[in-house]
C-alpha positions as a LaTeX table, in Angstrom:
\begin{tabular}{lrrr}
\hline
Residue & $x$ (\AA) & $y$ (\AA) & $z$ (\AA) \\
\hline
Unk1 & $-4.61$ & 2.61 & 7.84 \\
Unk2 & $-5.83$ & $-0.49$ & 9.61 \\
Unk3 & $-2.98$ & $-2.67$ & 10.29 \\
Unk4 & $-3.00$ & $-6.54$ & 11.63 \\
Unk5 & $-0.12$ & $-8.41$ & 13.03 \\
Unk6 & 0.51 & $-12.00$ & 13.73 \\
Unk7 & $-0.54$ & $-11.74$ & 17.02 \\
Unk8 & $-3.62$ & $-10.15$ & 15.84 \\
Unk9 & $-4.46$ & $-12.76$ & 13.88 \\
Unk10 & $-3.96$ & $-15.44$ & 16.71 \\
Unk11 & $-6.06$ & $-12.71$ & 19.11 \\
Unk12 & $-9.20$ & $-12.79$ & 16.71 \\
Unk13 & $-8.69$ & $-16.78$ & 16.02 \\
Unk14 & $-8.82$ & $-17.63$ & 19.58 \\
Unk15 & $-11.40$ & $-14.94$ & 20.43 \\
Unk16 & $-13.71$ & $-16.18$ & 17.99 \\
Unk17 & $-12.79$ & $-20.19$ & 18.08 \\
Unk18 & $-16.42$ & $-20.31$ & 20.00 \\
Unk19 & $-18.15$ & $-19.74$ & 16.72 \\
Unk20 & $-16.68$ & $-22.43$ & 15.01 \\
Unk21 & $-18.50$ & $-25.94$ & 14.99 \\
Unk22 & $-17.63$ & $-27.67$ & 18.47 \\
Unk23 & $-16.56$ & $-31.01$ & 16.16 \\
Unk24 & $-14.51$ & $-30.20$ & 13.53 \\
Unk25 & $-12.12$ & $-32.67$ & 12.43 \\
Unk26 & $-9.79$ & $-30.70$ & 9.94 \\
Unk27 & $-8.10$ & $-27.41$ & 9.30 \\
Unk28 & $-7.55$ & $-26.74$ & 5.73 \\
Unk29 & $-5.52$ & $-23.41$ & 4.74 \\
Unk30 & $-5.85$ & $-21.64$ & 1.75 \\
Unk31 & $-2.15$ & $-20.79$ & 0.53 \\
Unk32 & $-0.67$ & $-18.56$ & 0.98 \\
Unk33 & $-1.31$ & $-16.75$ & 4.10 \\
Unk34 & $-4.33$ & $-19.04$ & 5.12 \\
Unk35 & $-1.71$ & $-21.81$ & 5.81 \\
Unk36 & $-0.74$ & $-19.38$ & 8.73 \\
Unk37 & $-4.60$ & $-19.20$ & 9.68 \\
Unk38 & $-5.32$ & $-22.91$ & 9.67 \\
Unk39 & $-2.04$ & $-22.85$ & 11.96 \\
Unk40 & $-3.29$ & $-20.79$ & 14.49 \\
Unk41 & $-6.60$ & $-22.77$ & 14.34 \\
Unk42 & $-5.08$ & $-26.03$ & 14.67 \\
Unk43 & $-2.80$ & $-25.41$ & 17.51 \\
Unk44 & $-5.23$ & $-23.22$ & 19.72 \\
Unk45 & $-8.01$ & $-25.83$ & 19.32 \\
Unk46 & $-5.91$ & $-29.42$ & 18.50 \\
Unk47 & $-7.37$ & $-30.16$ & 15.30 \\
Unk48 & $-5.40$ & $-31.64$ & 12.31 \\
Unk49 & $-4.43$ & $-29.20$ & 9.40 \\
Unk50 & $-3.40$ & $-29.28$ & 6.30 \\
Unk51 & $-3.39$ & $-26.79$ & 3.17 \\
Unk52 & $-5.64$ & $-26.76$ & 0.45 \\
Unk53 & $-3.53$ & $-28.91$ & $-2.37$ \\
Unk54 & $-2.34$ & $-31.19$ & 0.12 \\
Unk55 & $-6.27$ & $-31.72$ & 1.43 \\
Unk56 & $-7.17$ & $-32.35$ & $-2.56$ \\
Unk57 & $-4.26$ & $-34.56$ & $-2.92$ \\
Unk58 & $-5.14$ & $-36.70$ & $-0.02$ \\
Unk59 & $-2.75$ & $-35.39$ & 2.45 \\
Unk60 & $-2.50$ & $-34.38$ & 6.32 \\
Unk61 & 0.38 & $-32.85$ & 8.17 \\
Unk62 & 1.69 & $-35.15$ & 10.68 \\
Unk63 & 1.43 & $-34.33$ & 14.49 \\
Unk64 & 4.22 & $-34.07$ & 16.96 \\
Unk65 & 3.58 & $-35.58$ & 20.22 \\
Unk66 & 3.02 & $-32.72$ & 22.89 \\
Unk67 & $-0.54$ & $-33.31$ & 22.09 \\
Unk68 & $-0.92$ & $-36.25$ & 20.25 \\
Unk69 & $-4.43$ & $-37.83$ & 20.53 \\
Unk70 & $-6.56$ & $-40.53$ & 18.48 \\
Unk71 & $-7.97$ & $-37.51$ & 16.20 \\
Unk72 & $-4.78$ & $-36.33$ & 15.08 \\
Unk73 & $-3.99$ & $-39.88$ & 12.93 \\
Unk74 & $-6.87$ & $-40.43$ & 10.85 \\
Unk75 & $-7.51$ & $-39.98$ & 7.28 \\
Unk76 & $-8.87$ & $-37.25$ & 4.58 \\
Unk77 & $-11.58$ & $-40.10$ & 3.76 \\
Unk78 & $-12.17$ & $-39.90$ & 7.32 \\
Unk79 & $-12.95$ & $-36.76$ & 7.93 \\
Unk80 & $-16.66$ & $-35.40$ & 8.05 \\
Unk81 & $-16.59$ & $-31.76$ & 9.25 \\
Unk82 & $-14.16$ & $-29.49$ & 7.63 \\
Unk83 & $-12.64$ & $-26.15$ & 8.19 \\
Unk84 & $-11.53$ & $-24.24$ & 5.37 \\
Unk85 & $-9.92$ & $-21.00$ & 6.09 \\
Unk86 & $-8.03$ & $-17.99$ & 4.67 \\
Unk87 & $-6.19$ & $-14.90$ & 5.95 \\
Unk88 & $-9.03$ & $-12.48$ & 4.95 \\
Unk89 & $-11.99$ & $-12.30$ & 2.42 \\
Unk90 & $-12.30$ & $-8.75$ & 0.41 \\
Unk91 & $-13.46$ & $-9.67$ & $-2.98$ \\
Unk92 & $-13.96$ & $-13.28$ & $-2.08$ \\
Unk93 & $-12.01$ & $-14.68$ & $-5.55$ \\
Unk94 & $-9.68$ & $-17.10$ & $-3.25$ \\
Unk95 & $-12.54$ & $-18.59$ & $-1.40$ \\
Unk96 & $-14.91$ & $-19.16$ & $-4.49$ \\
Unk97 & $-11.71$ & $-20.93$ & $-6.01$ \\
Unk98 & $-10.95$ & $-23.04$ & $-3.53$ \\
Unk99 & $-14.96$ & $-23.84$ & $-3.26$ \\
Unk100 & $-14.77$ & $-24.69$ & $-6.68$ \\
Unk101 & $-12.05$ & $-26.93$ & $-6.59$ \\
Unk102 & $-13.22$ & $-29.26$ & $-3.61$ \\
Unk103 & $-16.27$ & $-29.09$ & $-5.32$ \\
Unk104 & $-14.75$ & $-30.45$ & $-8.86$ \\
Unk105 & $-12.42$ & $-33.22$ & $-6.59$ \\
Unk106 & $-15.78$ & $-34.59$ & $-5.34$ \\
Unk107 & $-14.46$ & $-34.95$ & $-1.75$ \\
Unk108 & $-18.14$ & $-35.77$ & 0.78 \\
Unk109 & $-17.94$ & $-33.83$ & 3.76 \\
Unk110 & $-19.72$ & $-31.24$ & 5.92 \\
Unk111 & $-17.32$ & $-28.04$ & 5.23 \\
Unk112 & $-17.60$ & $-24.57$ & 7.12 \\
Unk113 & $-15.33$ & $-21.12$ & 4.75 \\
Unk114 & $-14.16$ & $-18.81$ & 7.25 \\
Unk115 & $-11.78$ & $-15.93$ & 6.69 \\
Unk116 & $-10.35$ & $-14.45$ & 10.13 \\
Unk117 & $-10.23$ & $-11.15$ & 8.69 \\
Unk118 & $-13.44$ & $-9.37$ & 6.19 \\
Unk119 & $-14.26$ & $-5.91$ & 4.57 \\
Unk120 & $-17.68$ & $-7.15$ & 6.04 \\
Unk121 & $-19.25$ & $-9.17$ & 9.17 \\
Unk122 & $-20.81$ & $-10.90$ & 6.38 \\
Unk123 & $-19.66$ & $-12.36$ & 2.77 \\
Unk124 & $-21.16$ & $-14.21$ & $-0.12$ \\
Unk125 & $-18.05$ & $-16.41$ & 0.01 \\
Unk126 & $-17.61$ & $-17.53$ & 3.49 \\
Unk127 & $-19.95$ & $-18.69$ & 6.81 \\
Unk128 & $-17.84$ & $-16.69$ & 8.95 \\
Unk129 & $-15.90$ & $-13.77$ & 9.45 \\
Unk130 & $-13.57$ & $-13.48$ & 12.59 \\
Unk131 & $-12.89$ & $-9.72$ & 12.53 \\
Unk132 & $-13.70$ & $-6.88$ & 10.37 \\
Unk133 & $-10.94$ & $-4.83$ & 9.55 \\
Unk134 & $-11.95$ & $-1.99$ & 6.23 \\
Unk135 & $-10.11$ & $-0.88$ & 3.68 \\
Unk136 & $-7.07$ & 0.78 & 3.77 \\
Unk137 & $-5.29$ & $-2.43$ & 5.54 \\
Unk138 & $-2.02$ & $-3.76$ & 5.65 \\
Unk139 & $-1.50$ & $-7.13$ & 7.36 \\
Unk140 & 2.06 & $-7.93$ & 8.96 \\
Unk141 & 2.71 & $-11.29$ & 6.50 \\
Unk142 & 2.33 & $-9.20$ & 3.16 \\
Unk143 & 3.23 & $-5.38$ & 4.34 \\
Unk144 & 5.89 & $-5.26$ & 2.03 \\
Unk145 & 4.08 & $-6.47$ & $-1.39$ \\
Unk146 & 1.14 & $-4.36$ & $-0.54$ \\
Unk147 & $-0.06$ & $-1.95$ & $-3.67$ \\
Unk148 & $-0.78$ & 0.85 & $-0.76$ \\
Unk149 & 3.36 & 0.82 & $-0.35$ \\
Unk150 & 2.83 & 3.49 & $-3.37$ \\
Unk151 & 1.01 & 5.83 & $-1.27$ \\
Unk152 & 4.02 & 5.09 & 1.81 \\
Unk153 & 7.14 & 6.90 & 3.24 \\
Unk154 & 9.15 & 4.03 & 3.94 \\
Unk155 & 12.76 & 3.62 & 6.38 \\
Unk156 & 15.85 & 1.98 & 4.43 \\
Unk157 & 17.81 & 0.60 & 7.43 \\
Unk158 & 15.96 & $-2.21$ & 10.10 \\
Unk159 & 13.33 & $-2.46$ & 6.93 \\
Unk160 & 14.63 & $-2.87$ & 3.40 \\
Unk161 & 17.99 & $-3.97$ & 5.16 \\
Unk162 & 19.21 & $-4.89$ & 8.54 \\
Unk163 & 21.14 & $-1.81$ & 9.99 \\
Unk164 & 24.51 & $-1.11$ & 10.31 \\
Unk165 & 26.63 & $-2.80$ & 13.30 \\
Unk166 & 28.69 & 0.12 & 15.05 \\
Unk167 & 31.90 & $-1.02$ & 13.81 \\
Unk168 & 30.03 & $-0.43$ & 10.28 \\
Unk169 & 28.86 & 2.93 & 11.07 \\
Unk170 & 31.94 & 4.51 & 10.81 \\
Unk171 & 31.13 & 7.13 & 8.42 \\
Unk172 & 34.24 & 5.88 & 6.39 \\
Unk173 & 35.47 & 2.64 & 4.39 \\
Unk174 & 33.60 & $-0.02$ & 6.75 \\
Unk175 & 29.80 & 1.99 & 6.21 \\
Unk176 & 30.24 & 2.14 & 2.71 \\
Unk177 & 31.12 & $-1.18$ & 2.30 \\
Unk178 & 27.95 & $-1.66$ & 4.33 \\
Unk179 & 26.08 & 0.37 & 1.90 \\
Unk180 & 27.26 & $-2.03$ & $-1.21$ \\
Unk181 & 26.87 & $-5.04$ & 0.58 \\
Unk182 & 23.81 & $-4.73$ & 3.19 \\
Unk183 & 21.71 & $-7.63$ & 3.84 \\
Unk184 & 18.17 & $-7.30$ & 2.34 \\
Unk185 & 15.77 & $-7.62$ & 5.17 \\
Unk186 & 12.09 & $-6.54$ & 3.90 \\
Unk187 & 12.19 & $-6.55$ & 0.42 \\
Unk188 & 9.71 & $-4.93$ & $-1.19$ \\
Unk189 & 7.77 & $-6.04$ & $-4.76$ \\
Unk190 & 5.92 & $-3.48$ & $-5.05$ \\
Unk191 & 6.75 & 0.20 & $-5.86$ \\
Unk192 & 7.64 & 2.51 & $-3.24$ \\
Unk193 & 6.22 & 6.07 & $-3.06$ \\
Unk194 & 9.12 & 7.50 & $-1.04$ \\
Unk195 & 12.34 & 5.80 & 0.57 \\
Unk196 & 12.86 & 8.36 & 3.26 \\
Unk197 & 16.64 & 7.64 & 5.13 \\
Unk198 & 18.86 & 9.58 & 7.87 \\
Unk199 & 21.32 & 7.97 & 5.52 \\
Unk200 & 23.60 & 11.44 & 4.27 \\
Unk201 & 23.30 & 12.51 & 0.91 \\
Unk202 & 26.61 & 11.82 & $-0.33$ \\
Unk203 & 25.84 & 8.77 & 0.12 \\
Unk204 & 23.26 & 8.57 & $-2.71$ \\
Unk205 & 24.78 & 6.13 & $-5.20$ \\
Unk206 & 25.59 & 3.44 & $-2.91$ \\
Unk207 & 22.34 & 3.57 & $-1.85$ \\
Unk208 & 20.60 & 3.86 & $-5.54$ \\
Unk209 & 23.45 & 1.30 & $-6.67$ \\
Unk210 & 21.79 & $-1.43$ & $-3.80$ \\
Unk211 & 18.53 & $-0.59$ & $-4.32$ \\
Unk212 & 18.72 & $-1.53$ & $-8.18$ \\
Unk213 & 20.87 & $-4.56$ & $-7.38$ \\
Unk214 & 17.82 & $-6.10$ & $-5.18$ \\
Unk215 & 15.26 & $-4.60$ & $-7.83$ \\
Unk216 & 13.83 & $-2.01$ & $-5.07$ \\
Unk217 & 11.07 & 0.50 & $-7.37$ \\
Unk218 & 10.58 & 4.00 & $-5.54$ \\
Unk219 & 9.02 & 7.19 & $-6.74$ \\
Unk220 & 11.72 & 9.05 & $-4.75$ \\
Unk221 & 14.72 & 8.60 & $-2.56$ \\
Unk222 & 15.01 & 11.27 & 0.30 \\
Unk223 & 18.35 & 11.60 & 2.21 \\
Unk224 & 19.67 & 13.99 & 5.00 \\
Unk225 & 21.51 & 16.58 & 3.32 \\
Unk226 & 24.36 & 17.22 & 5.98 \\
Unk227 & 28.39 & 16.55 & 6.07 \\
Unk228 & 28.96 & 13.93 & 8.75 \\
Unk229 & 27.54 & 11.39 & 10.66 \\
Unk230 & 28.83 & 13.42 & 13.82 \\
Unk231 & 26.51 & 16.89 & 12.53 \\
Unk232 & 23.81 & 14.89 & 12.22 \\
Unk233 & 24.19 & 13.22 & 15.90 \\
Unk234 & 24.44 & 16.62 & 17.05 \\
Unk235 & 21.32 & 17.74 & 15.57 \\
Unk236 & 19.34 & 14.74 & 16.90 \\
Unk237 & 17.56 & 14.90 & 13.18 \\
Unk238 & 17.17 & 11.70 & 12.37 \\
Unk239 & 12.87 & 11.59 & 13.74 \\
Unk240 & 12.66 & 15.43 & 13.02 \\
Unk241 & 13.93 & 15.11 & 9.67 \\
Unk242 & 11.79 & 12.18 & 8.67 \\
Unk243 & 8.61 & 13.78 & 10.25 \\
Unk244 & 8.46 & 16.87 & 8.54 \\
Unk245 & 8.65 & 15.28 & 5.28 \\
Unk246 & 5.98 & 13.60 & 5.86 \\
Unk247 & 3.86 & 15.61 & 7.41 \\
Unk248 & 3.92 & 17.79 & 3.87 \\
Unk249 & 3.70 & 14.45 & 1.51 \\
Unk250 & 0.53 & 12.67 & 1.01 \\
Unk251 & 1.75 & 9.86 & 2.19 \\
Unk252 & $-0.51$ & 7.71 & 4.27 \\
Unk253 & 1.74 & 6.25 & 5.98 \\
Unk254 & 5.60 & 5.85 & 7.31 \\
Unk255 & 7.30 & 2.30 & 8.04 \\
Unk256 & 9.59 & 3.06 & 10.34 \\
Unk257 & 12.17 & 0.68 & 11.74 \\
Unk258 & 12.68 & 1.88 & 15.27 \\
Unk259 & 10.03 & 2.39 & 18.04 \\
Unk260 & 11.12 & 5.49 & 19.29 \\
Unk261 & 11.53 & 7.08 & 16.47 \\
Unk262 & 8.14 & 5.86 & 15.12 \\
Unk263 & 6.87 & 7.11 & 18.19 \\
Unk264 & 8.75 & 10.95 & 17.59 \\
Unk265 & 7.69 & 10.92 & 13.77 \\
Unk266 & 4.24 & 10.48 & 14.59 \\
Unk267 & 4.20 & 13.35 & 17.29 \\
Unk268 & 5.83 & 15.36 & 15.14 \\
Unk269 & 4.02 & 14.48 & 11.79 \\
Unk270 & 0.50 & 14.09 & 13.28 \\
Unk271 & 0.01 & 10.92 & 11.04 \\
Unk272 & 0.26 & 6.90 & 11.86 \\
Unk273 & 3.57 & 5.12 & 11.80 \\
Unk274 & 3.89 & 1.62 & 11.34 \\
Unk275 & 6.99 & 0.29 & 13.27 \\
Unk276 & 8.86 & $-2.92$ & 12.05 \\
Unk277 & 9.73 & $-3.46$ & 15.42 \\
Unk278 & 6.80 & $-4.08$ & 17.32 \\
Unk279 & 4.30 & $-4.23$ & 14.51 \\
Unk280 & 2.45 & $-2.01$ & 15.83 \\
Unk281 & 0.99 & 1.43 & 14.15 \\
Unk282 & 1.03 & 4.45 & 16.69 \\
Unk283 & $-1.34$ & 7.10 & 15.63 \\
Unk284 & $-1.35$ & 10.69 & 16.93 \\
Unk285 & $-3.20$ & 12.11 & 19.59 \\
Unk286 & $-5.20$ & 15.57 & 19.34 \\
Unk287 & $-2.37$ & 17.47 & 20.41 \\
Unk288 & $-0.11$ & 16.67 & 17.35 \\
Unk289 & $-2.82$ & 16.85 & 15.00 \\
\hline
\end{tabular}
C-alpha cells in the first residue's frame, strides 16, 4: 500500500514548485481535495488561489496581510497564466471536466493542469505530475472513504471514535456508557472488511448498537474474547491479539490508532500498518517477514 499524508503532499509541492512556470498569477483547485493542493501551492510560492467554481464564477480568495503584495489584489480578468491543480490524476475524469468547463466559460488565459500526485510521470490530462505514487494508494484526506477499506483490518477506538478517557475505562457503568455514546472520530463511508478491537467480547452489542447508529458497514467485527479489562492488561494482548489476526486474513492492511502498537502489529504480523497517529505506514523488515 502506498500511502500519502498531508505533509507529503506539501513535501512533493514544494519539491517540485521549480517545474512550475516562474510567473504564474493564479492557483485554481479542483474540489475537493485539490482545494488543499492549490493551498499548499499558494502559500509556499505567494500566488492567489481560488477553487474551480469560484474561478468560473469570477471569484478570488482574499489575502491576509503577512504577505500581502500588489499581485495578491487583482482580478480573474486579470489574470494571464493559470494554475489548475488537483490532488492526484489516475483516470484523469476530474481534470478533463474541469478542462471542459473553463473551456465552455470562455475564460482567455495561458493555463498549466498539474496533479501533485499520478499513476504515471506522464498523463493525457495534465502538463505535470509532481510525484508518482501506483496503485494500491490511500491518501491521508480520503483514507476513510477509500473502496480498498474492504480489503482492511481496521482499529475502533482513536479511529472510528476517540478513545476512552480513564475515568471511562472503568470496565463498568462509565465504559459502557462510553460505548453508547462515543464520539465518532473517522467515520468511514465505505464498507469495512474487518473492525478488529481489544474491546472484550461481552461487549459486542454496544459496540454493533454504535456502529449501526453512525451507519458503520463491516464484513466482520473481531473482539478479545477474555473476562476483564484487568486479564487482558495482564496479558499485554492488545498488539498480539490484533497481529495474529491479521497476519492469517488477507487483509492488506491494518489502521491502527496508536504508534506503538502499529509498530508491535507490524513486527508481529509481517505486514504494513497505517497509524492514525502519525500518518505514517510502518512496514516490516526481513526479520518479521
Amino acid at each position: 500500500m502506498h500511502y500519502r499524508s498531508i505533509s507529503d503532499m506539501n513535501d512533493a509541492i514544494v519539491r517540485g514548485l521549480h517545474r512550475l512556470p516562474r510567473d504564474i498569477d493564479l492557483v485554481v483547485g479542483v474540489p475537493r481535495s485539490g482545494v488543499l493542493a492549490a493551498t499548499l501551492v499558494s502559500l509556499a510560492a505567494n500566488i492567489p488561489m481560488t477553487d474551480l467554481d469560484s474561478f468560473l464564477a469570477g471569484r478570488i480568495y482574499t489575502s491576509g496581510v503577512t504577505k500581502r503584495r500588489a499581485a495578491l489584489d487583482r482580478k480573474v480578468s486579470e489574470m494571464r497564466k493559470v494554475l489548475v491543480i488537483d490532488d492526484s490524476v489516475a483516470g484523469g475524469n476530474a481534470m478533463r471536466d474541469a478542462r471542459a468547463r473553463i473551456q465552455a466559460a470562455g475564460i482567455e488565459a495561458d493555463f498549466t493542469f498539474a496533479a501533485v500526485f499520478g499513476l504515471e510521470p506522464l498523463h493525457q490530462e495534465t502538463d505535470l505530475v509532481f510525484e508518482v505514487v501506483p496503485h494500491p494508494r490511500m491518501f491521508q484526506w480520503n483514507f476513510m472513504h477509500h473502496k480498498f477499506l474492504a480489503q482492511c483490518c481496521v482499529d475502533i477506538d482513536g479511529v472510528l471514535c476517540l478513545d476512552p478517557t480513564e475515568a471511562e475505562n472503568d470496565d463498568g457503568p462509565a465504559y459502557e456508557k462510553f460505548l453508547s455514546e462515543a464520539r465518532p472520530l473517522h467515520v468511514a463511508t465505505h464498507r469495512i472488511g474487518w473492525l478488529v478491537t481489544s474491546r472484550l467480547e461481552k461487549y459486542r452489542a454496544l459496540t454493533e448498537a454504535w456502529l449501526a447508529k453512525h451507519e458503520i458497514k463491516y464484513d466482520q467485527l473481531i473482539m478479545l474474547d477474555l473476562p476483564s479489562k484487568a486479564e487482558r492488561q495482564r496479558l499485554g494482548a492488545h498488539g498480539s491479539f490484533k497481529a495474529d489476526f491479521y497476519r492469517k486474513s488477507d487483509a492488506i492492511l491494518f489502521i491502527e490508532s496508536e504508534h506503538e502498537q502499529a509498530l508491535k502489529i507490524t513486527e508481529l504480523s509481517g505486514k504494513p500498518v497505517l497509524c492514525v497517529e502519525t500518518h505514517m505506514v510502518s512496514f516490516p523488515d526481513a526479520l518479521s517477514l
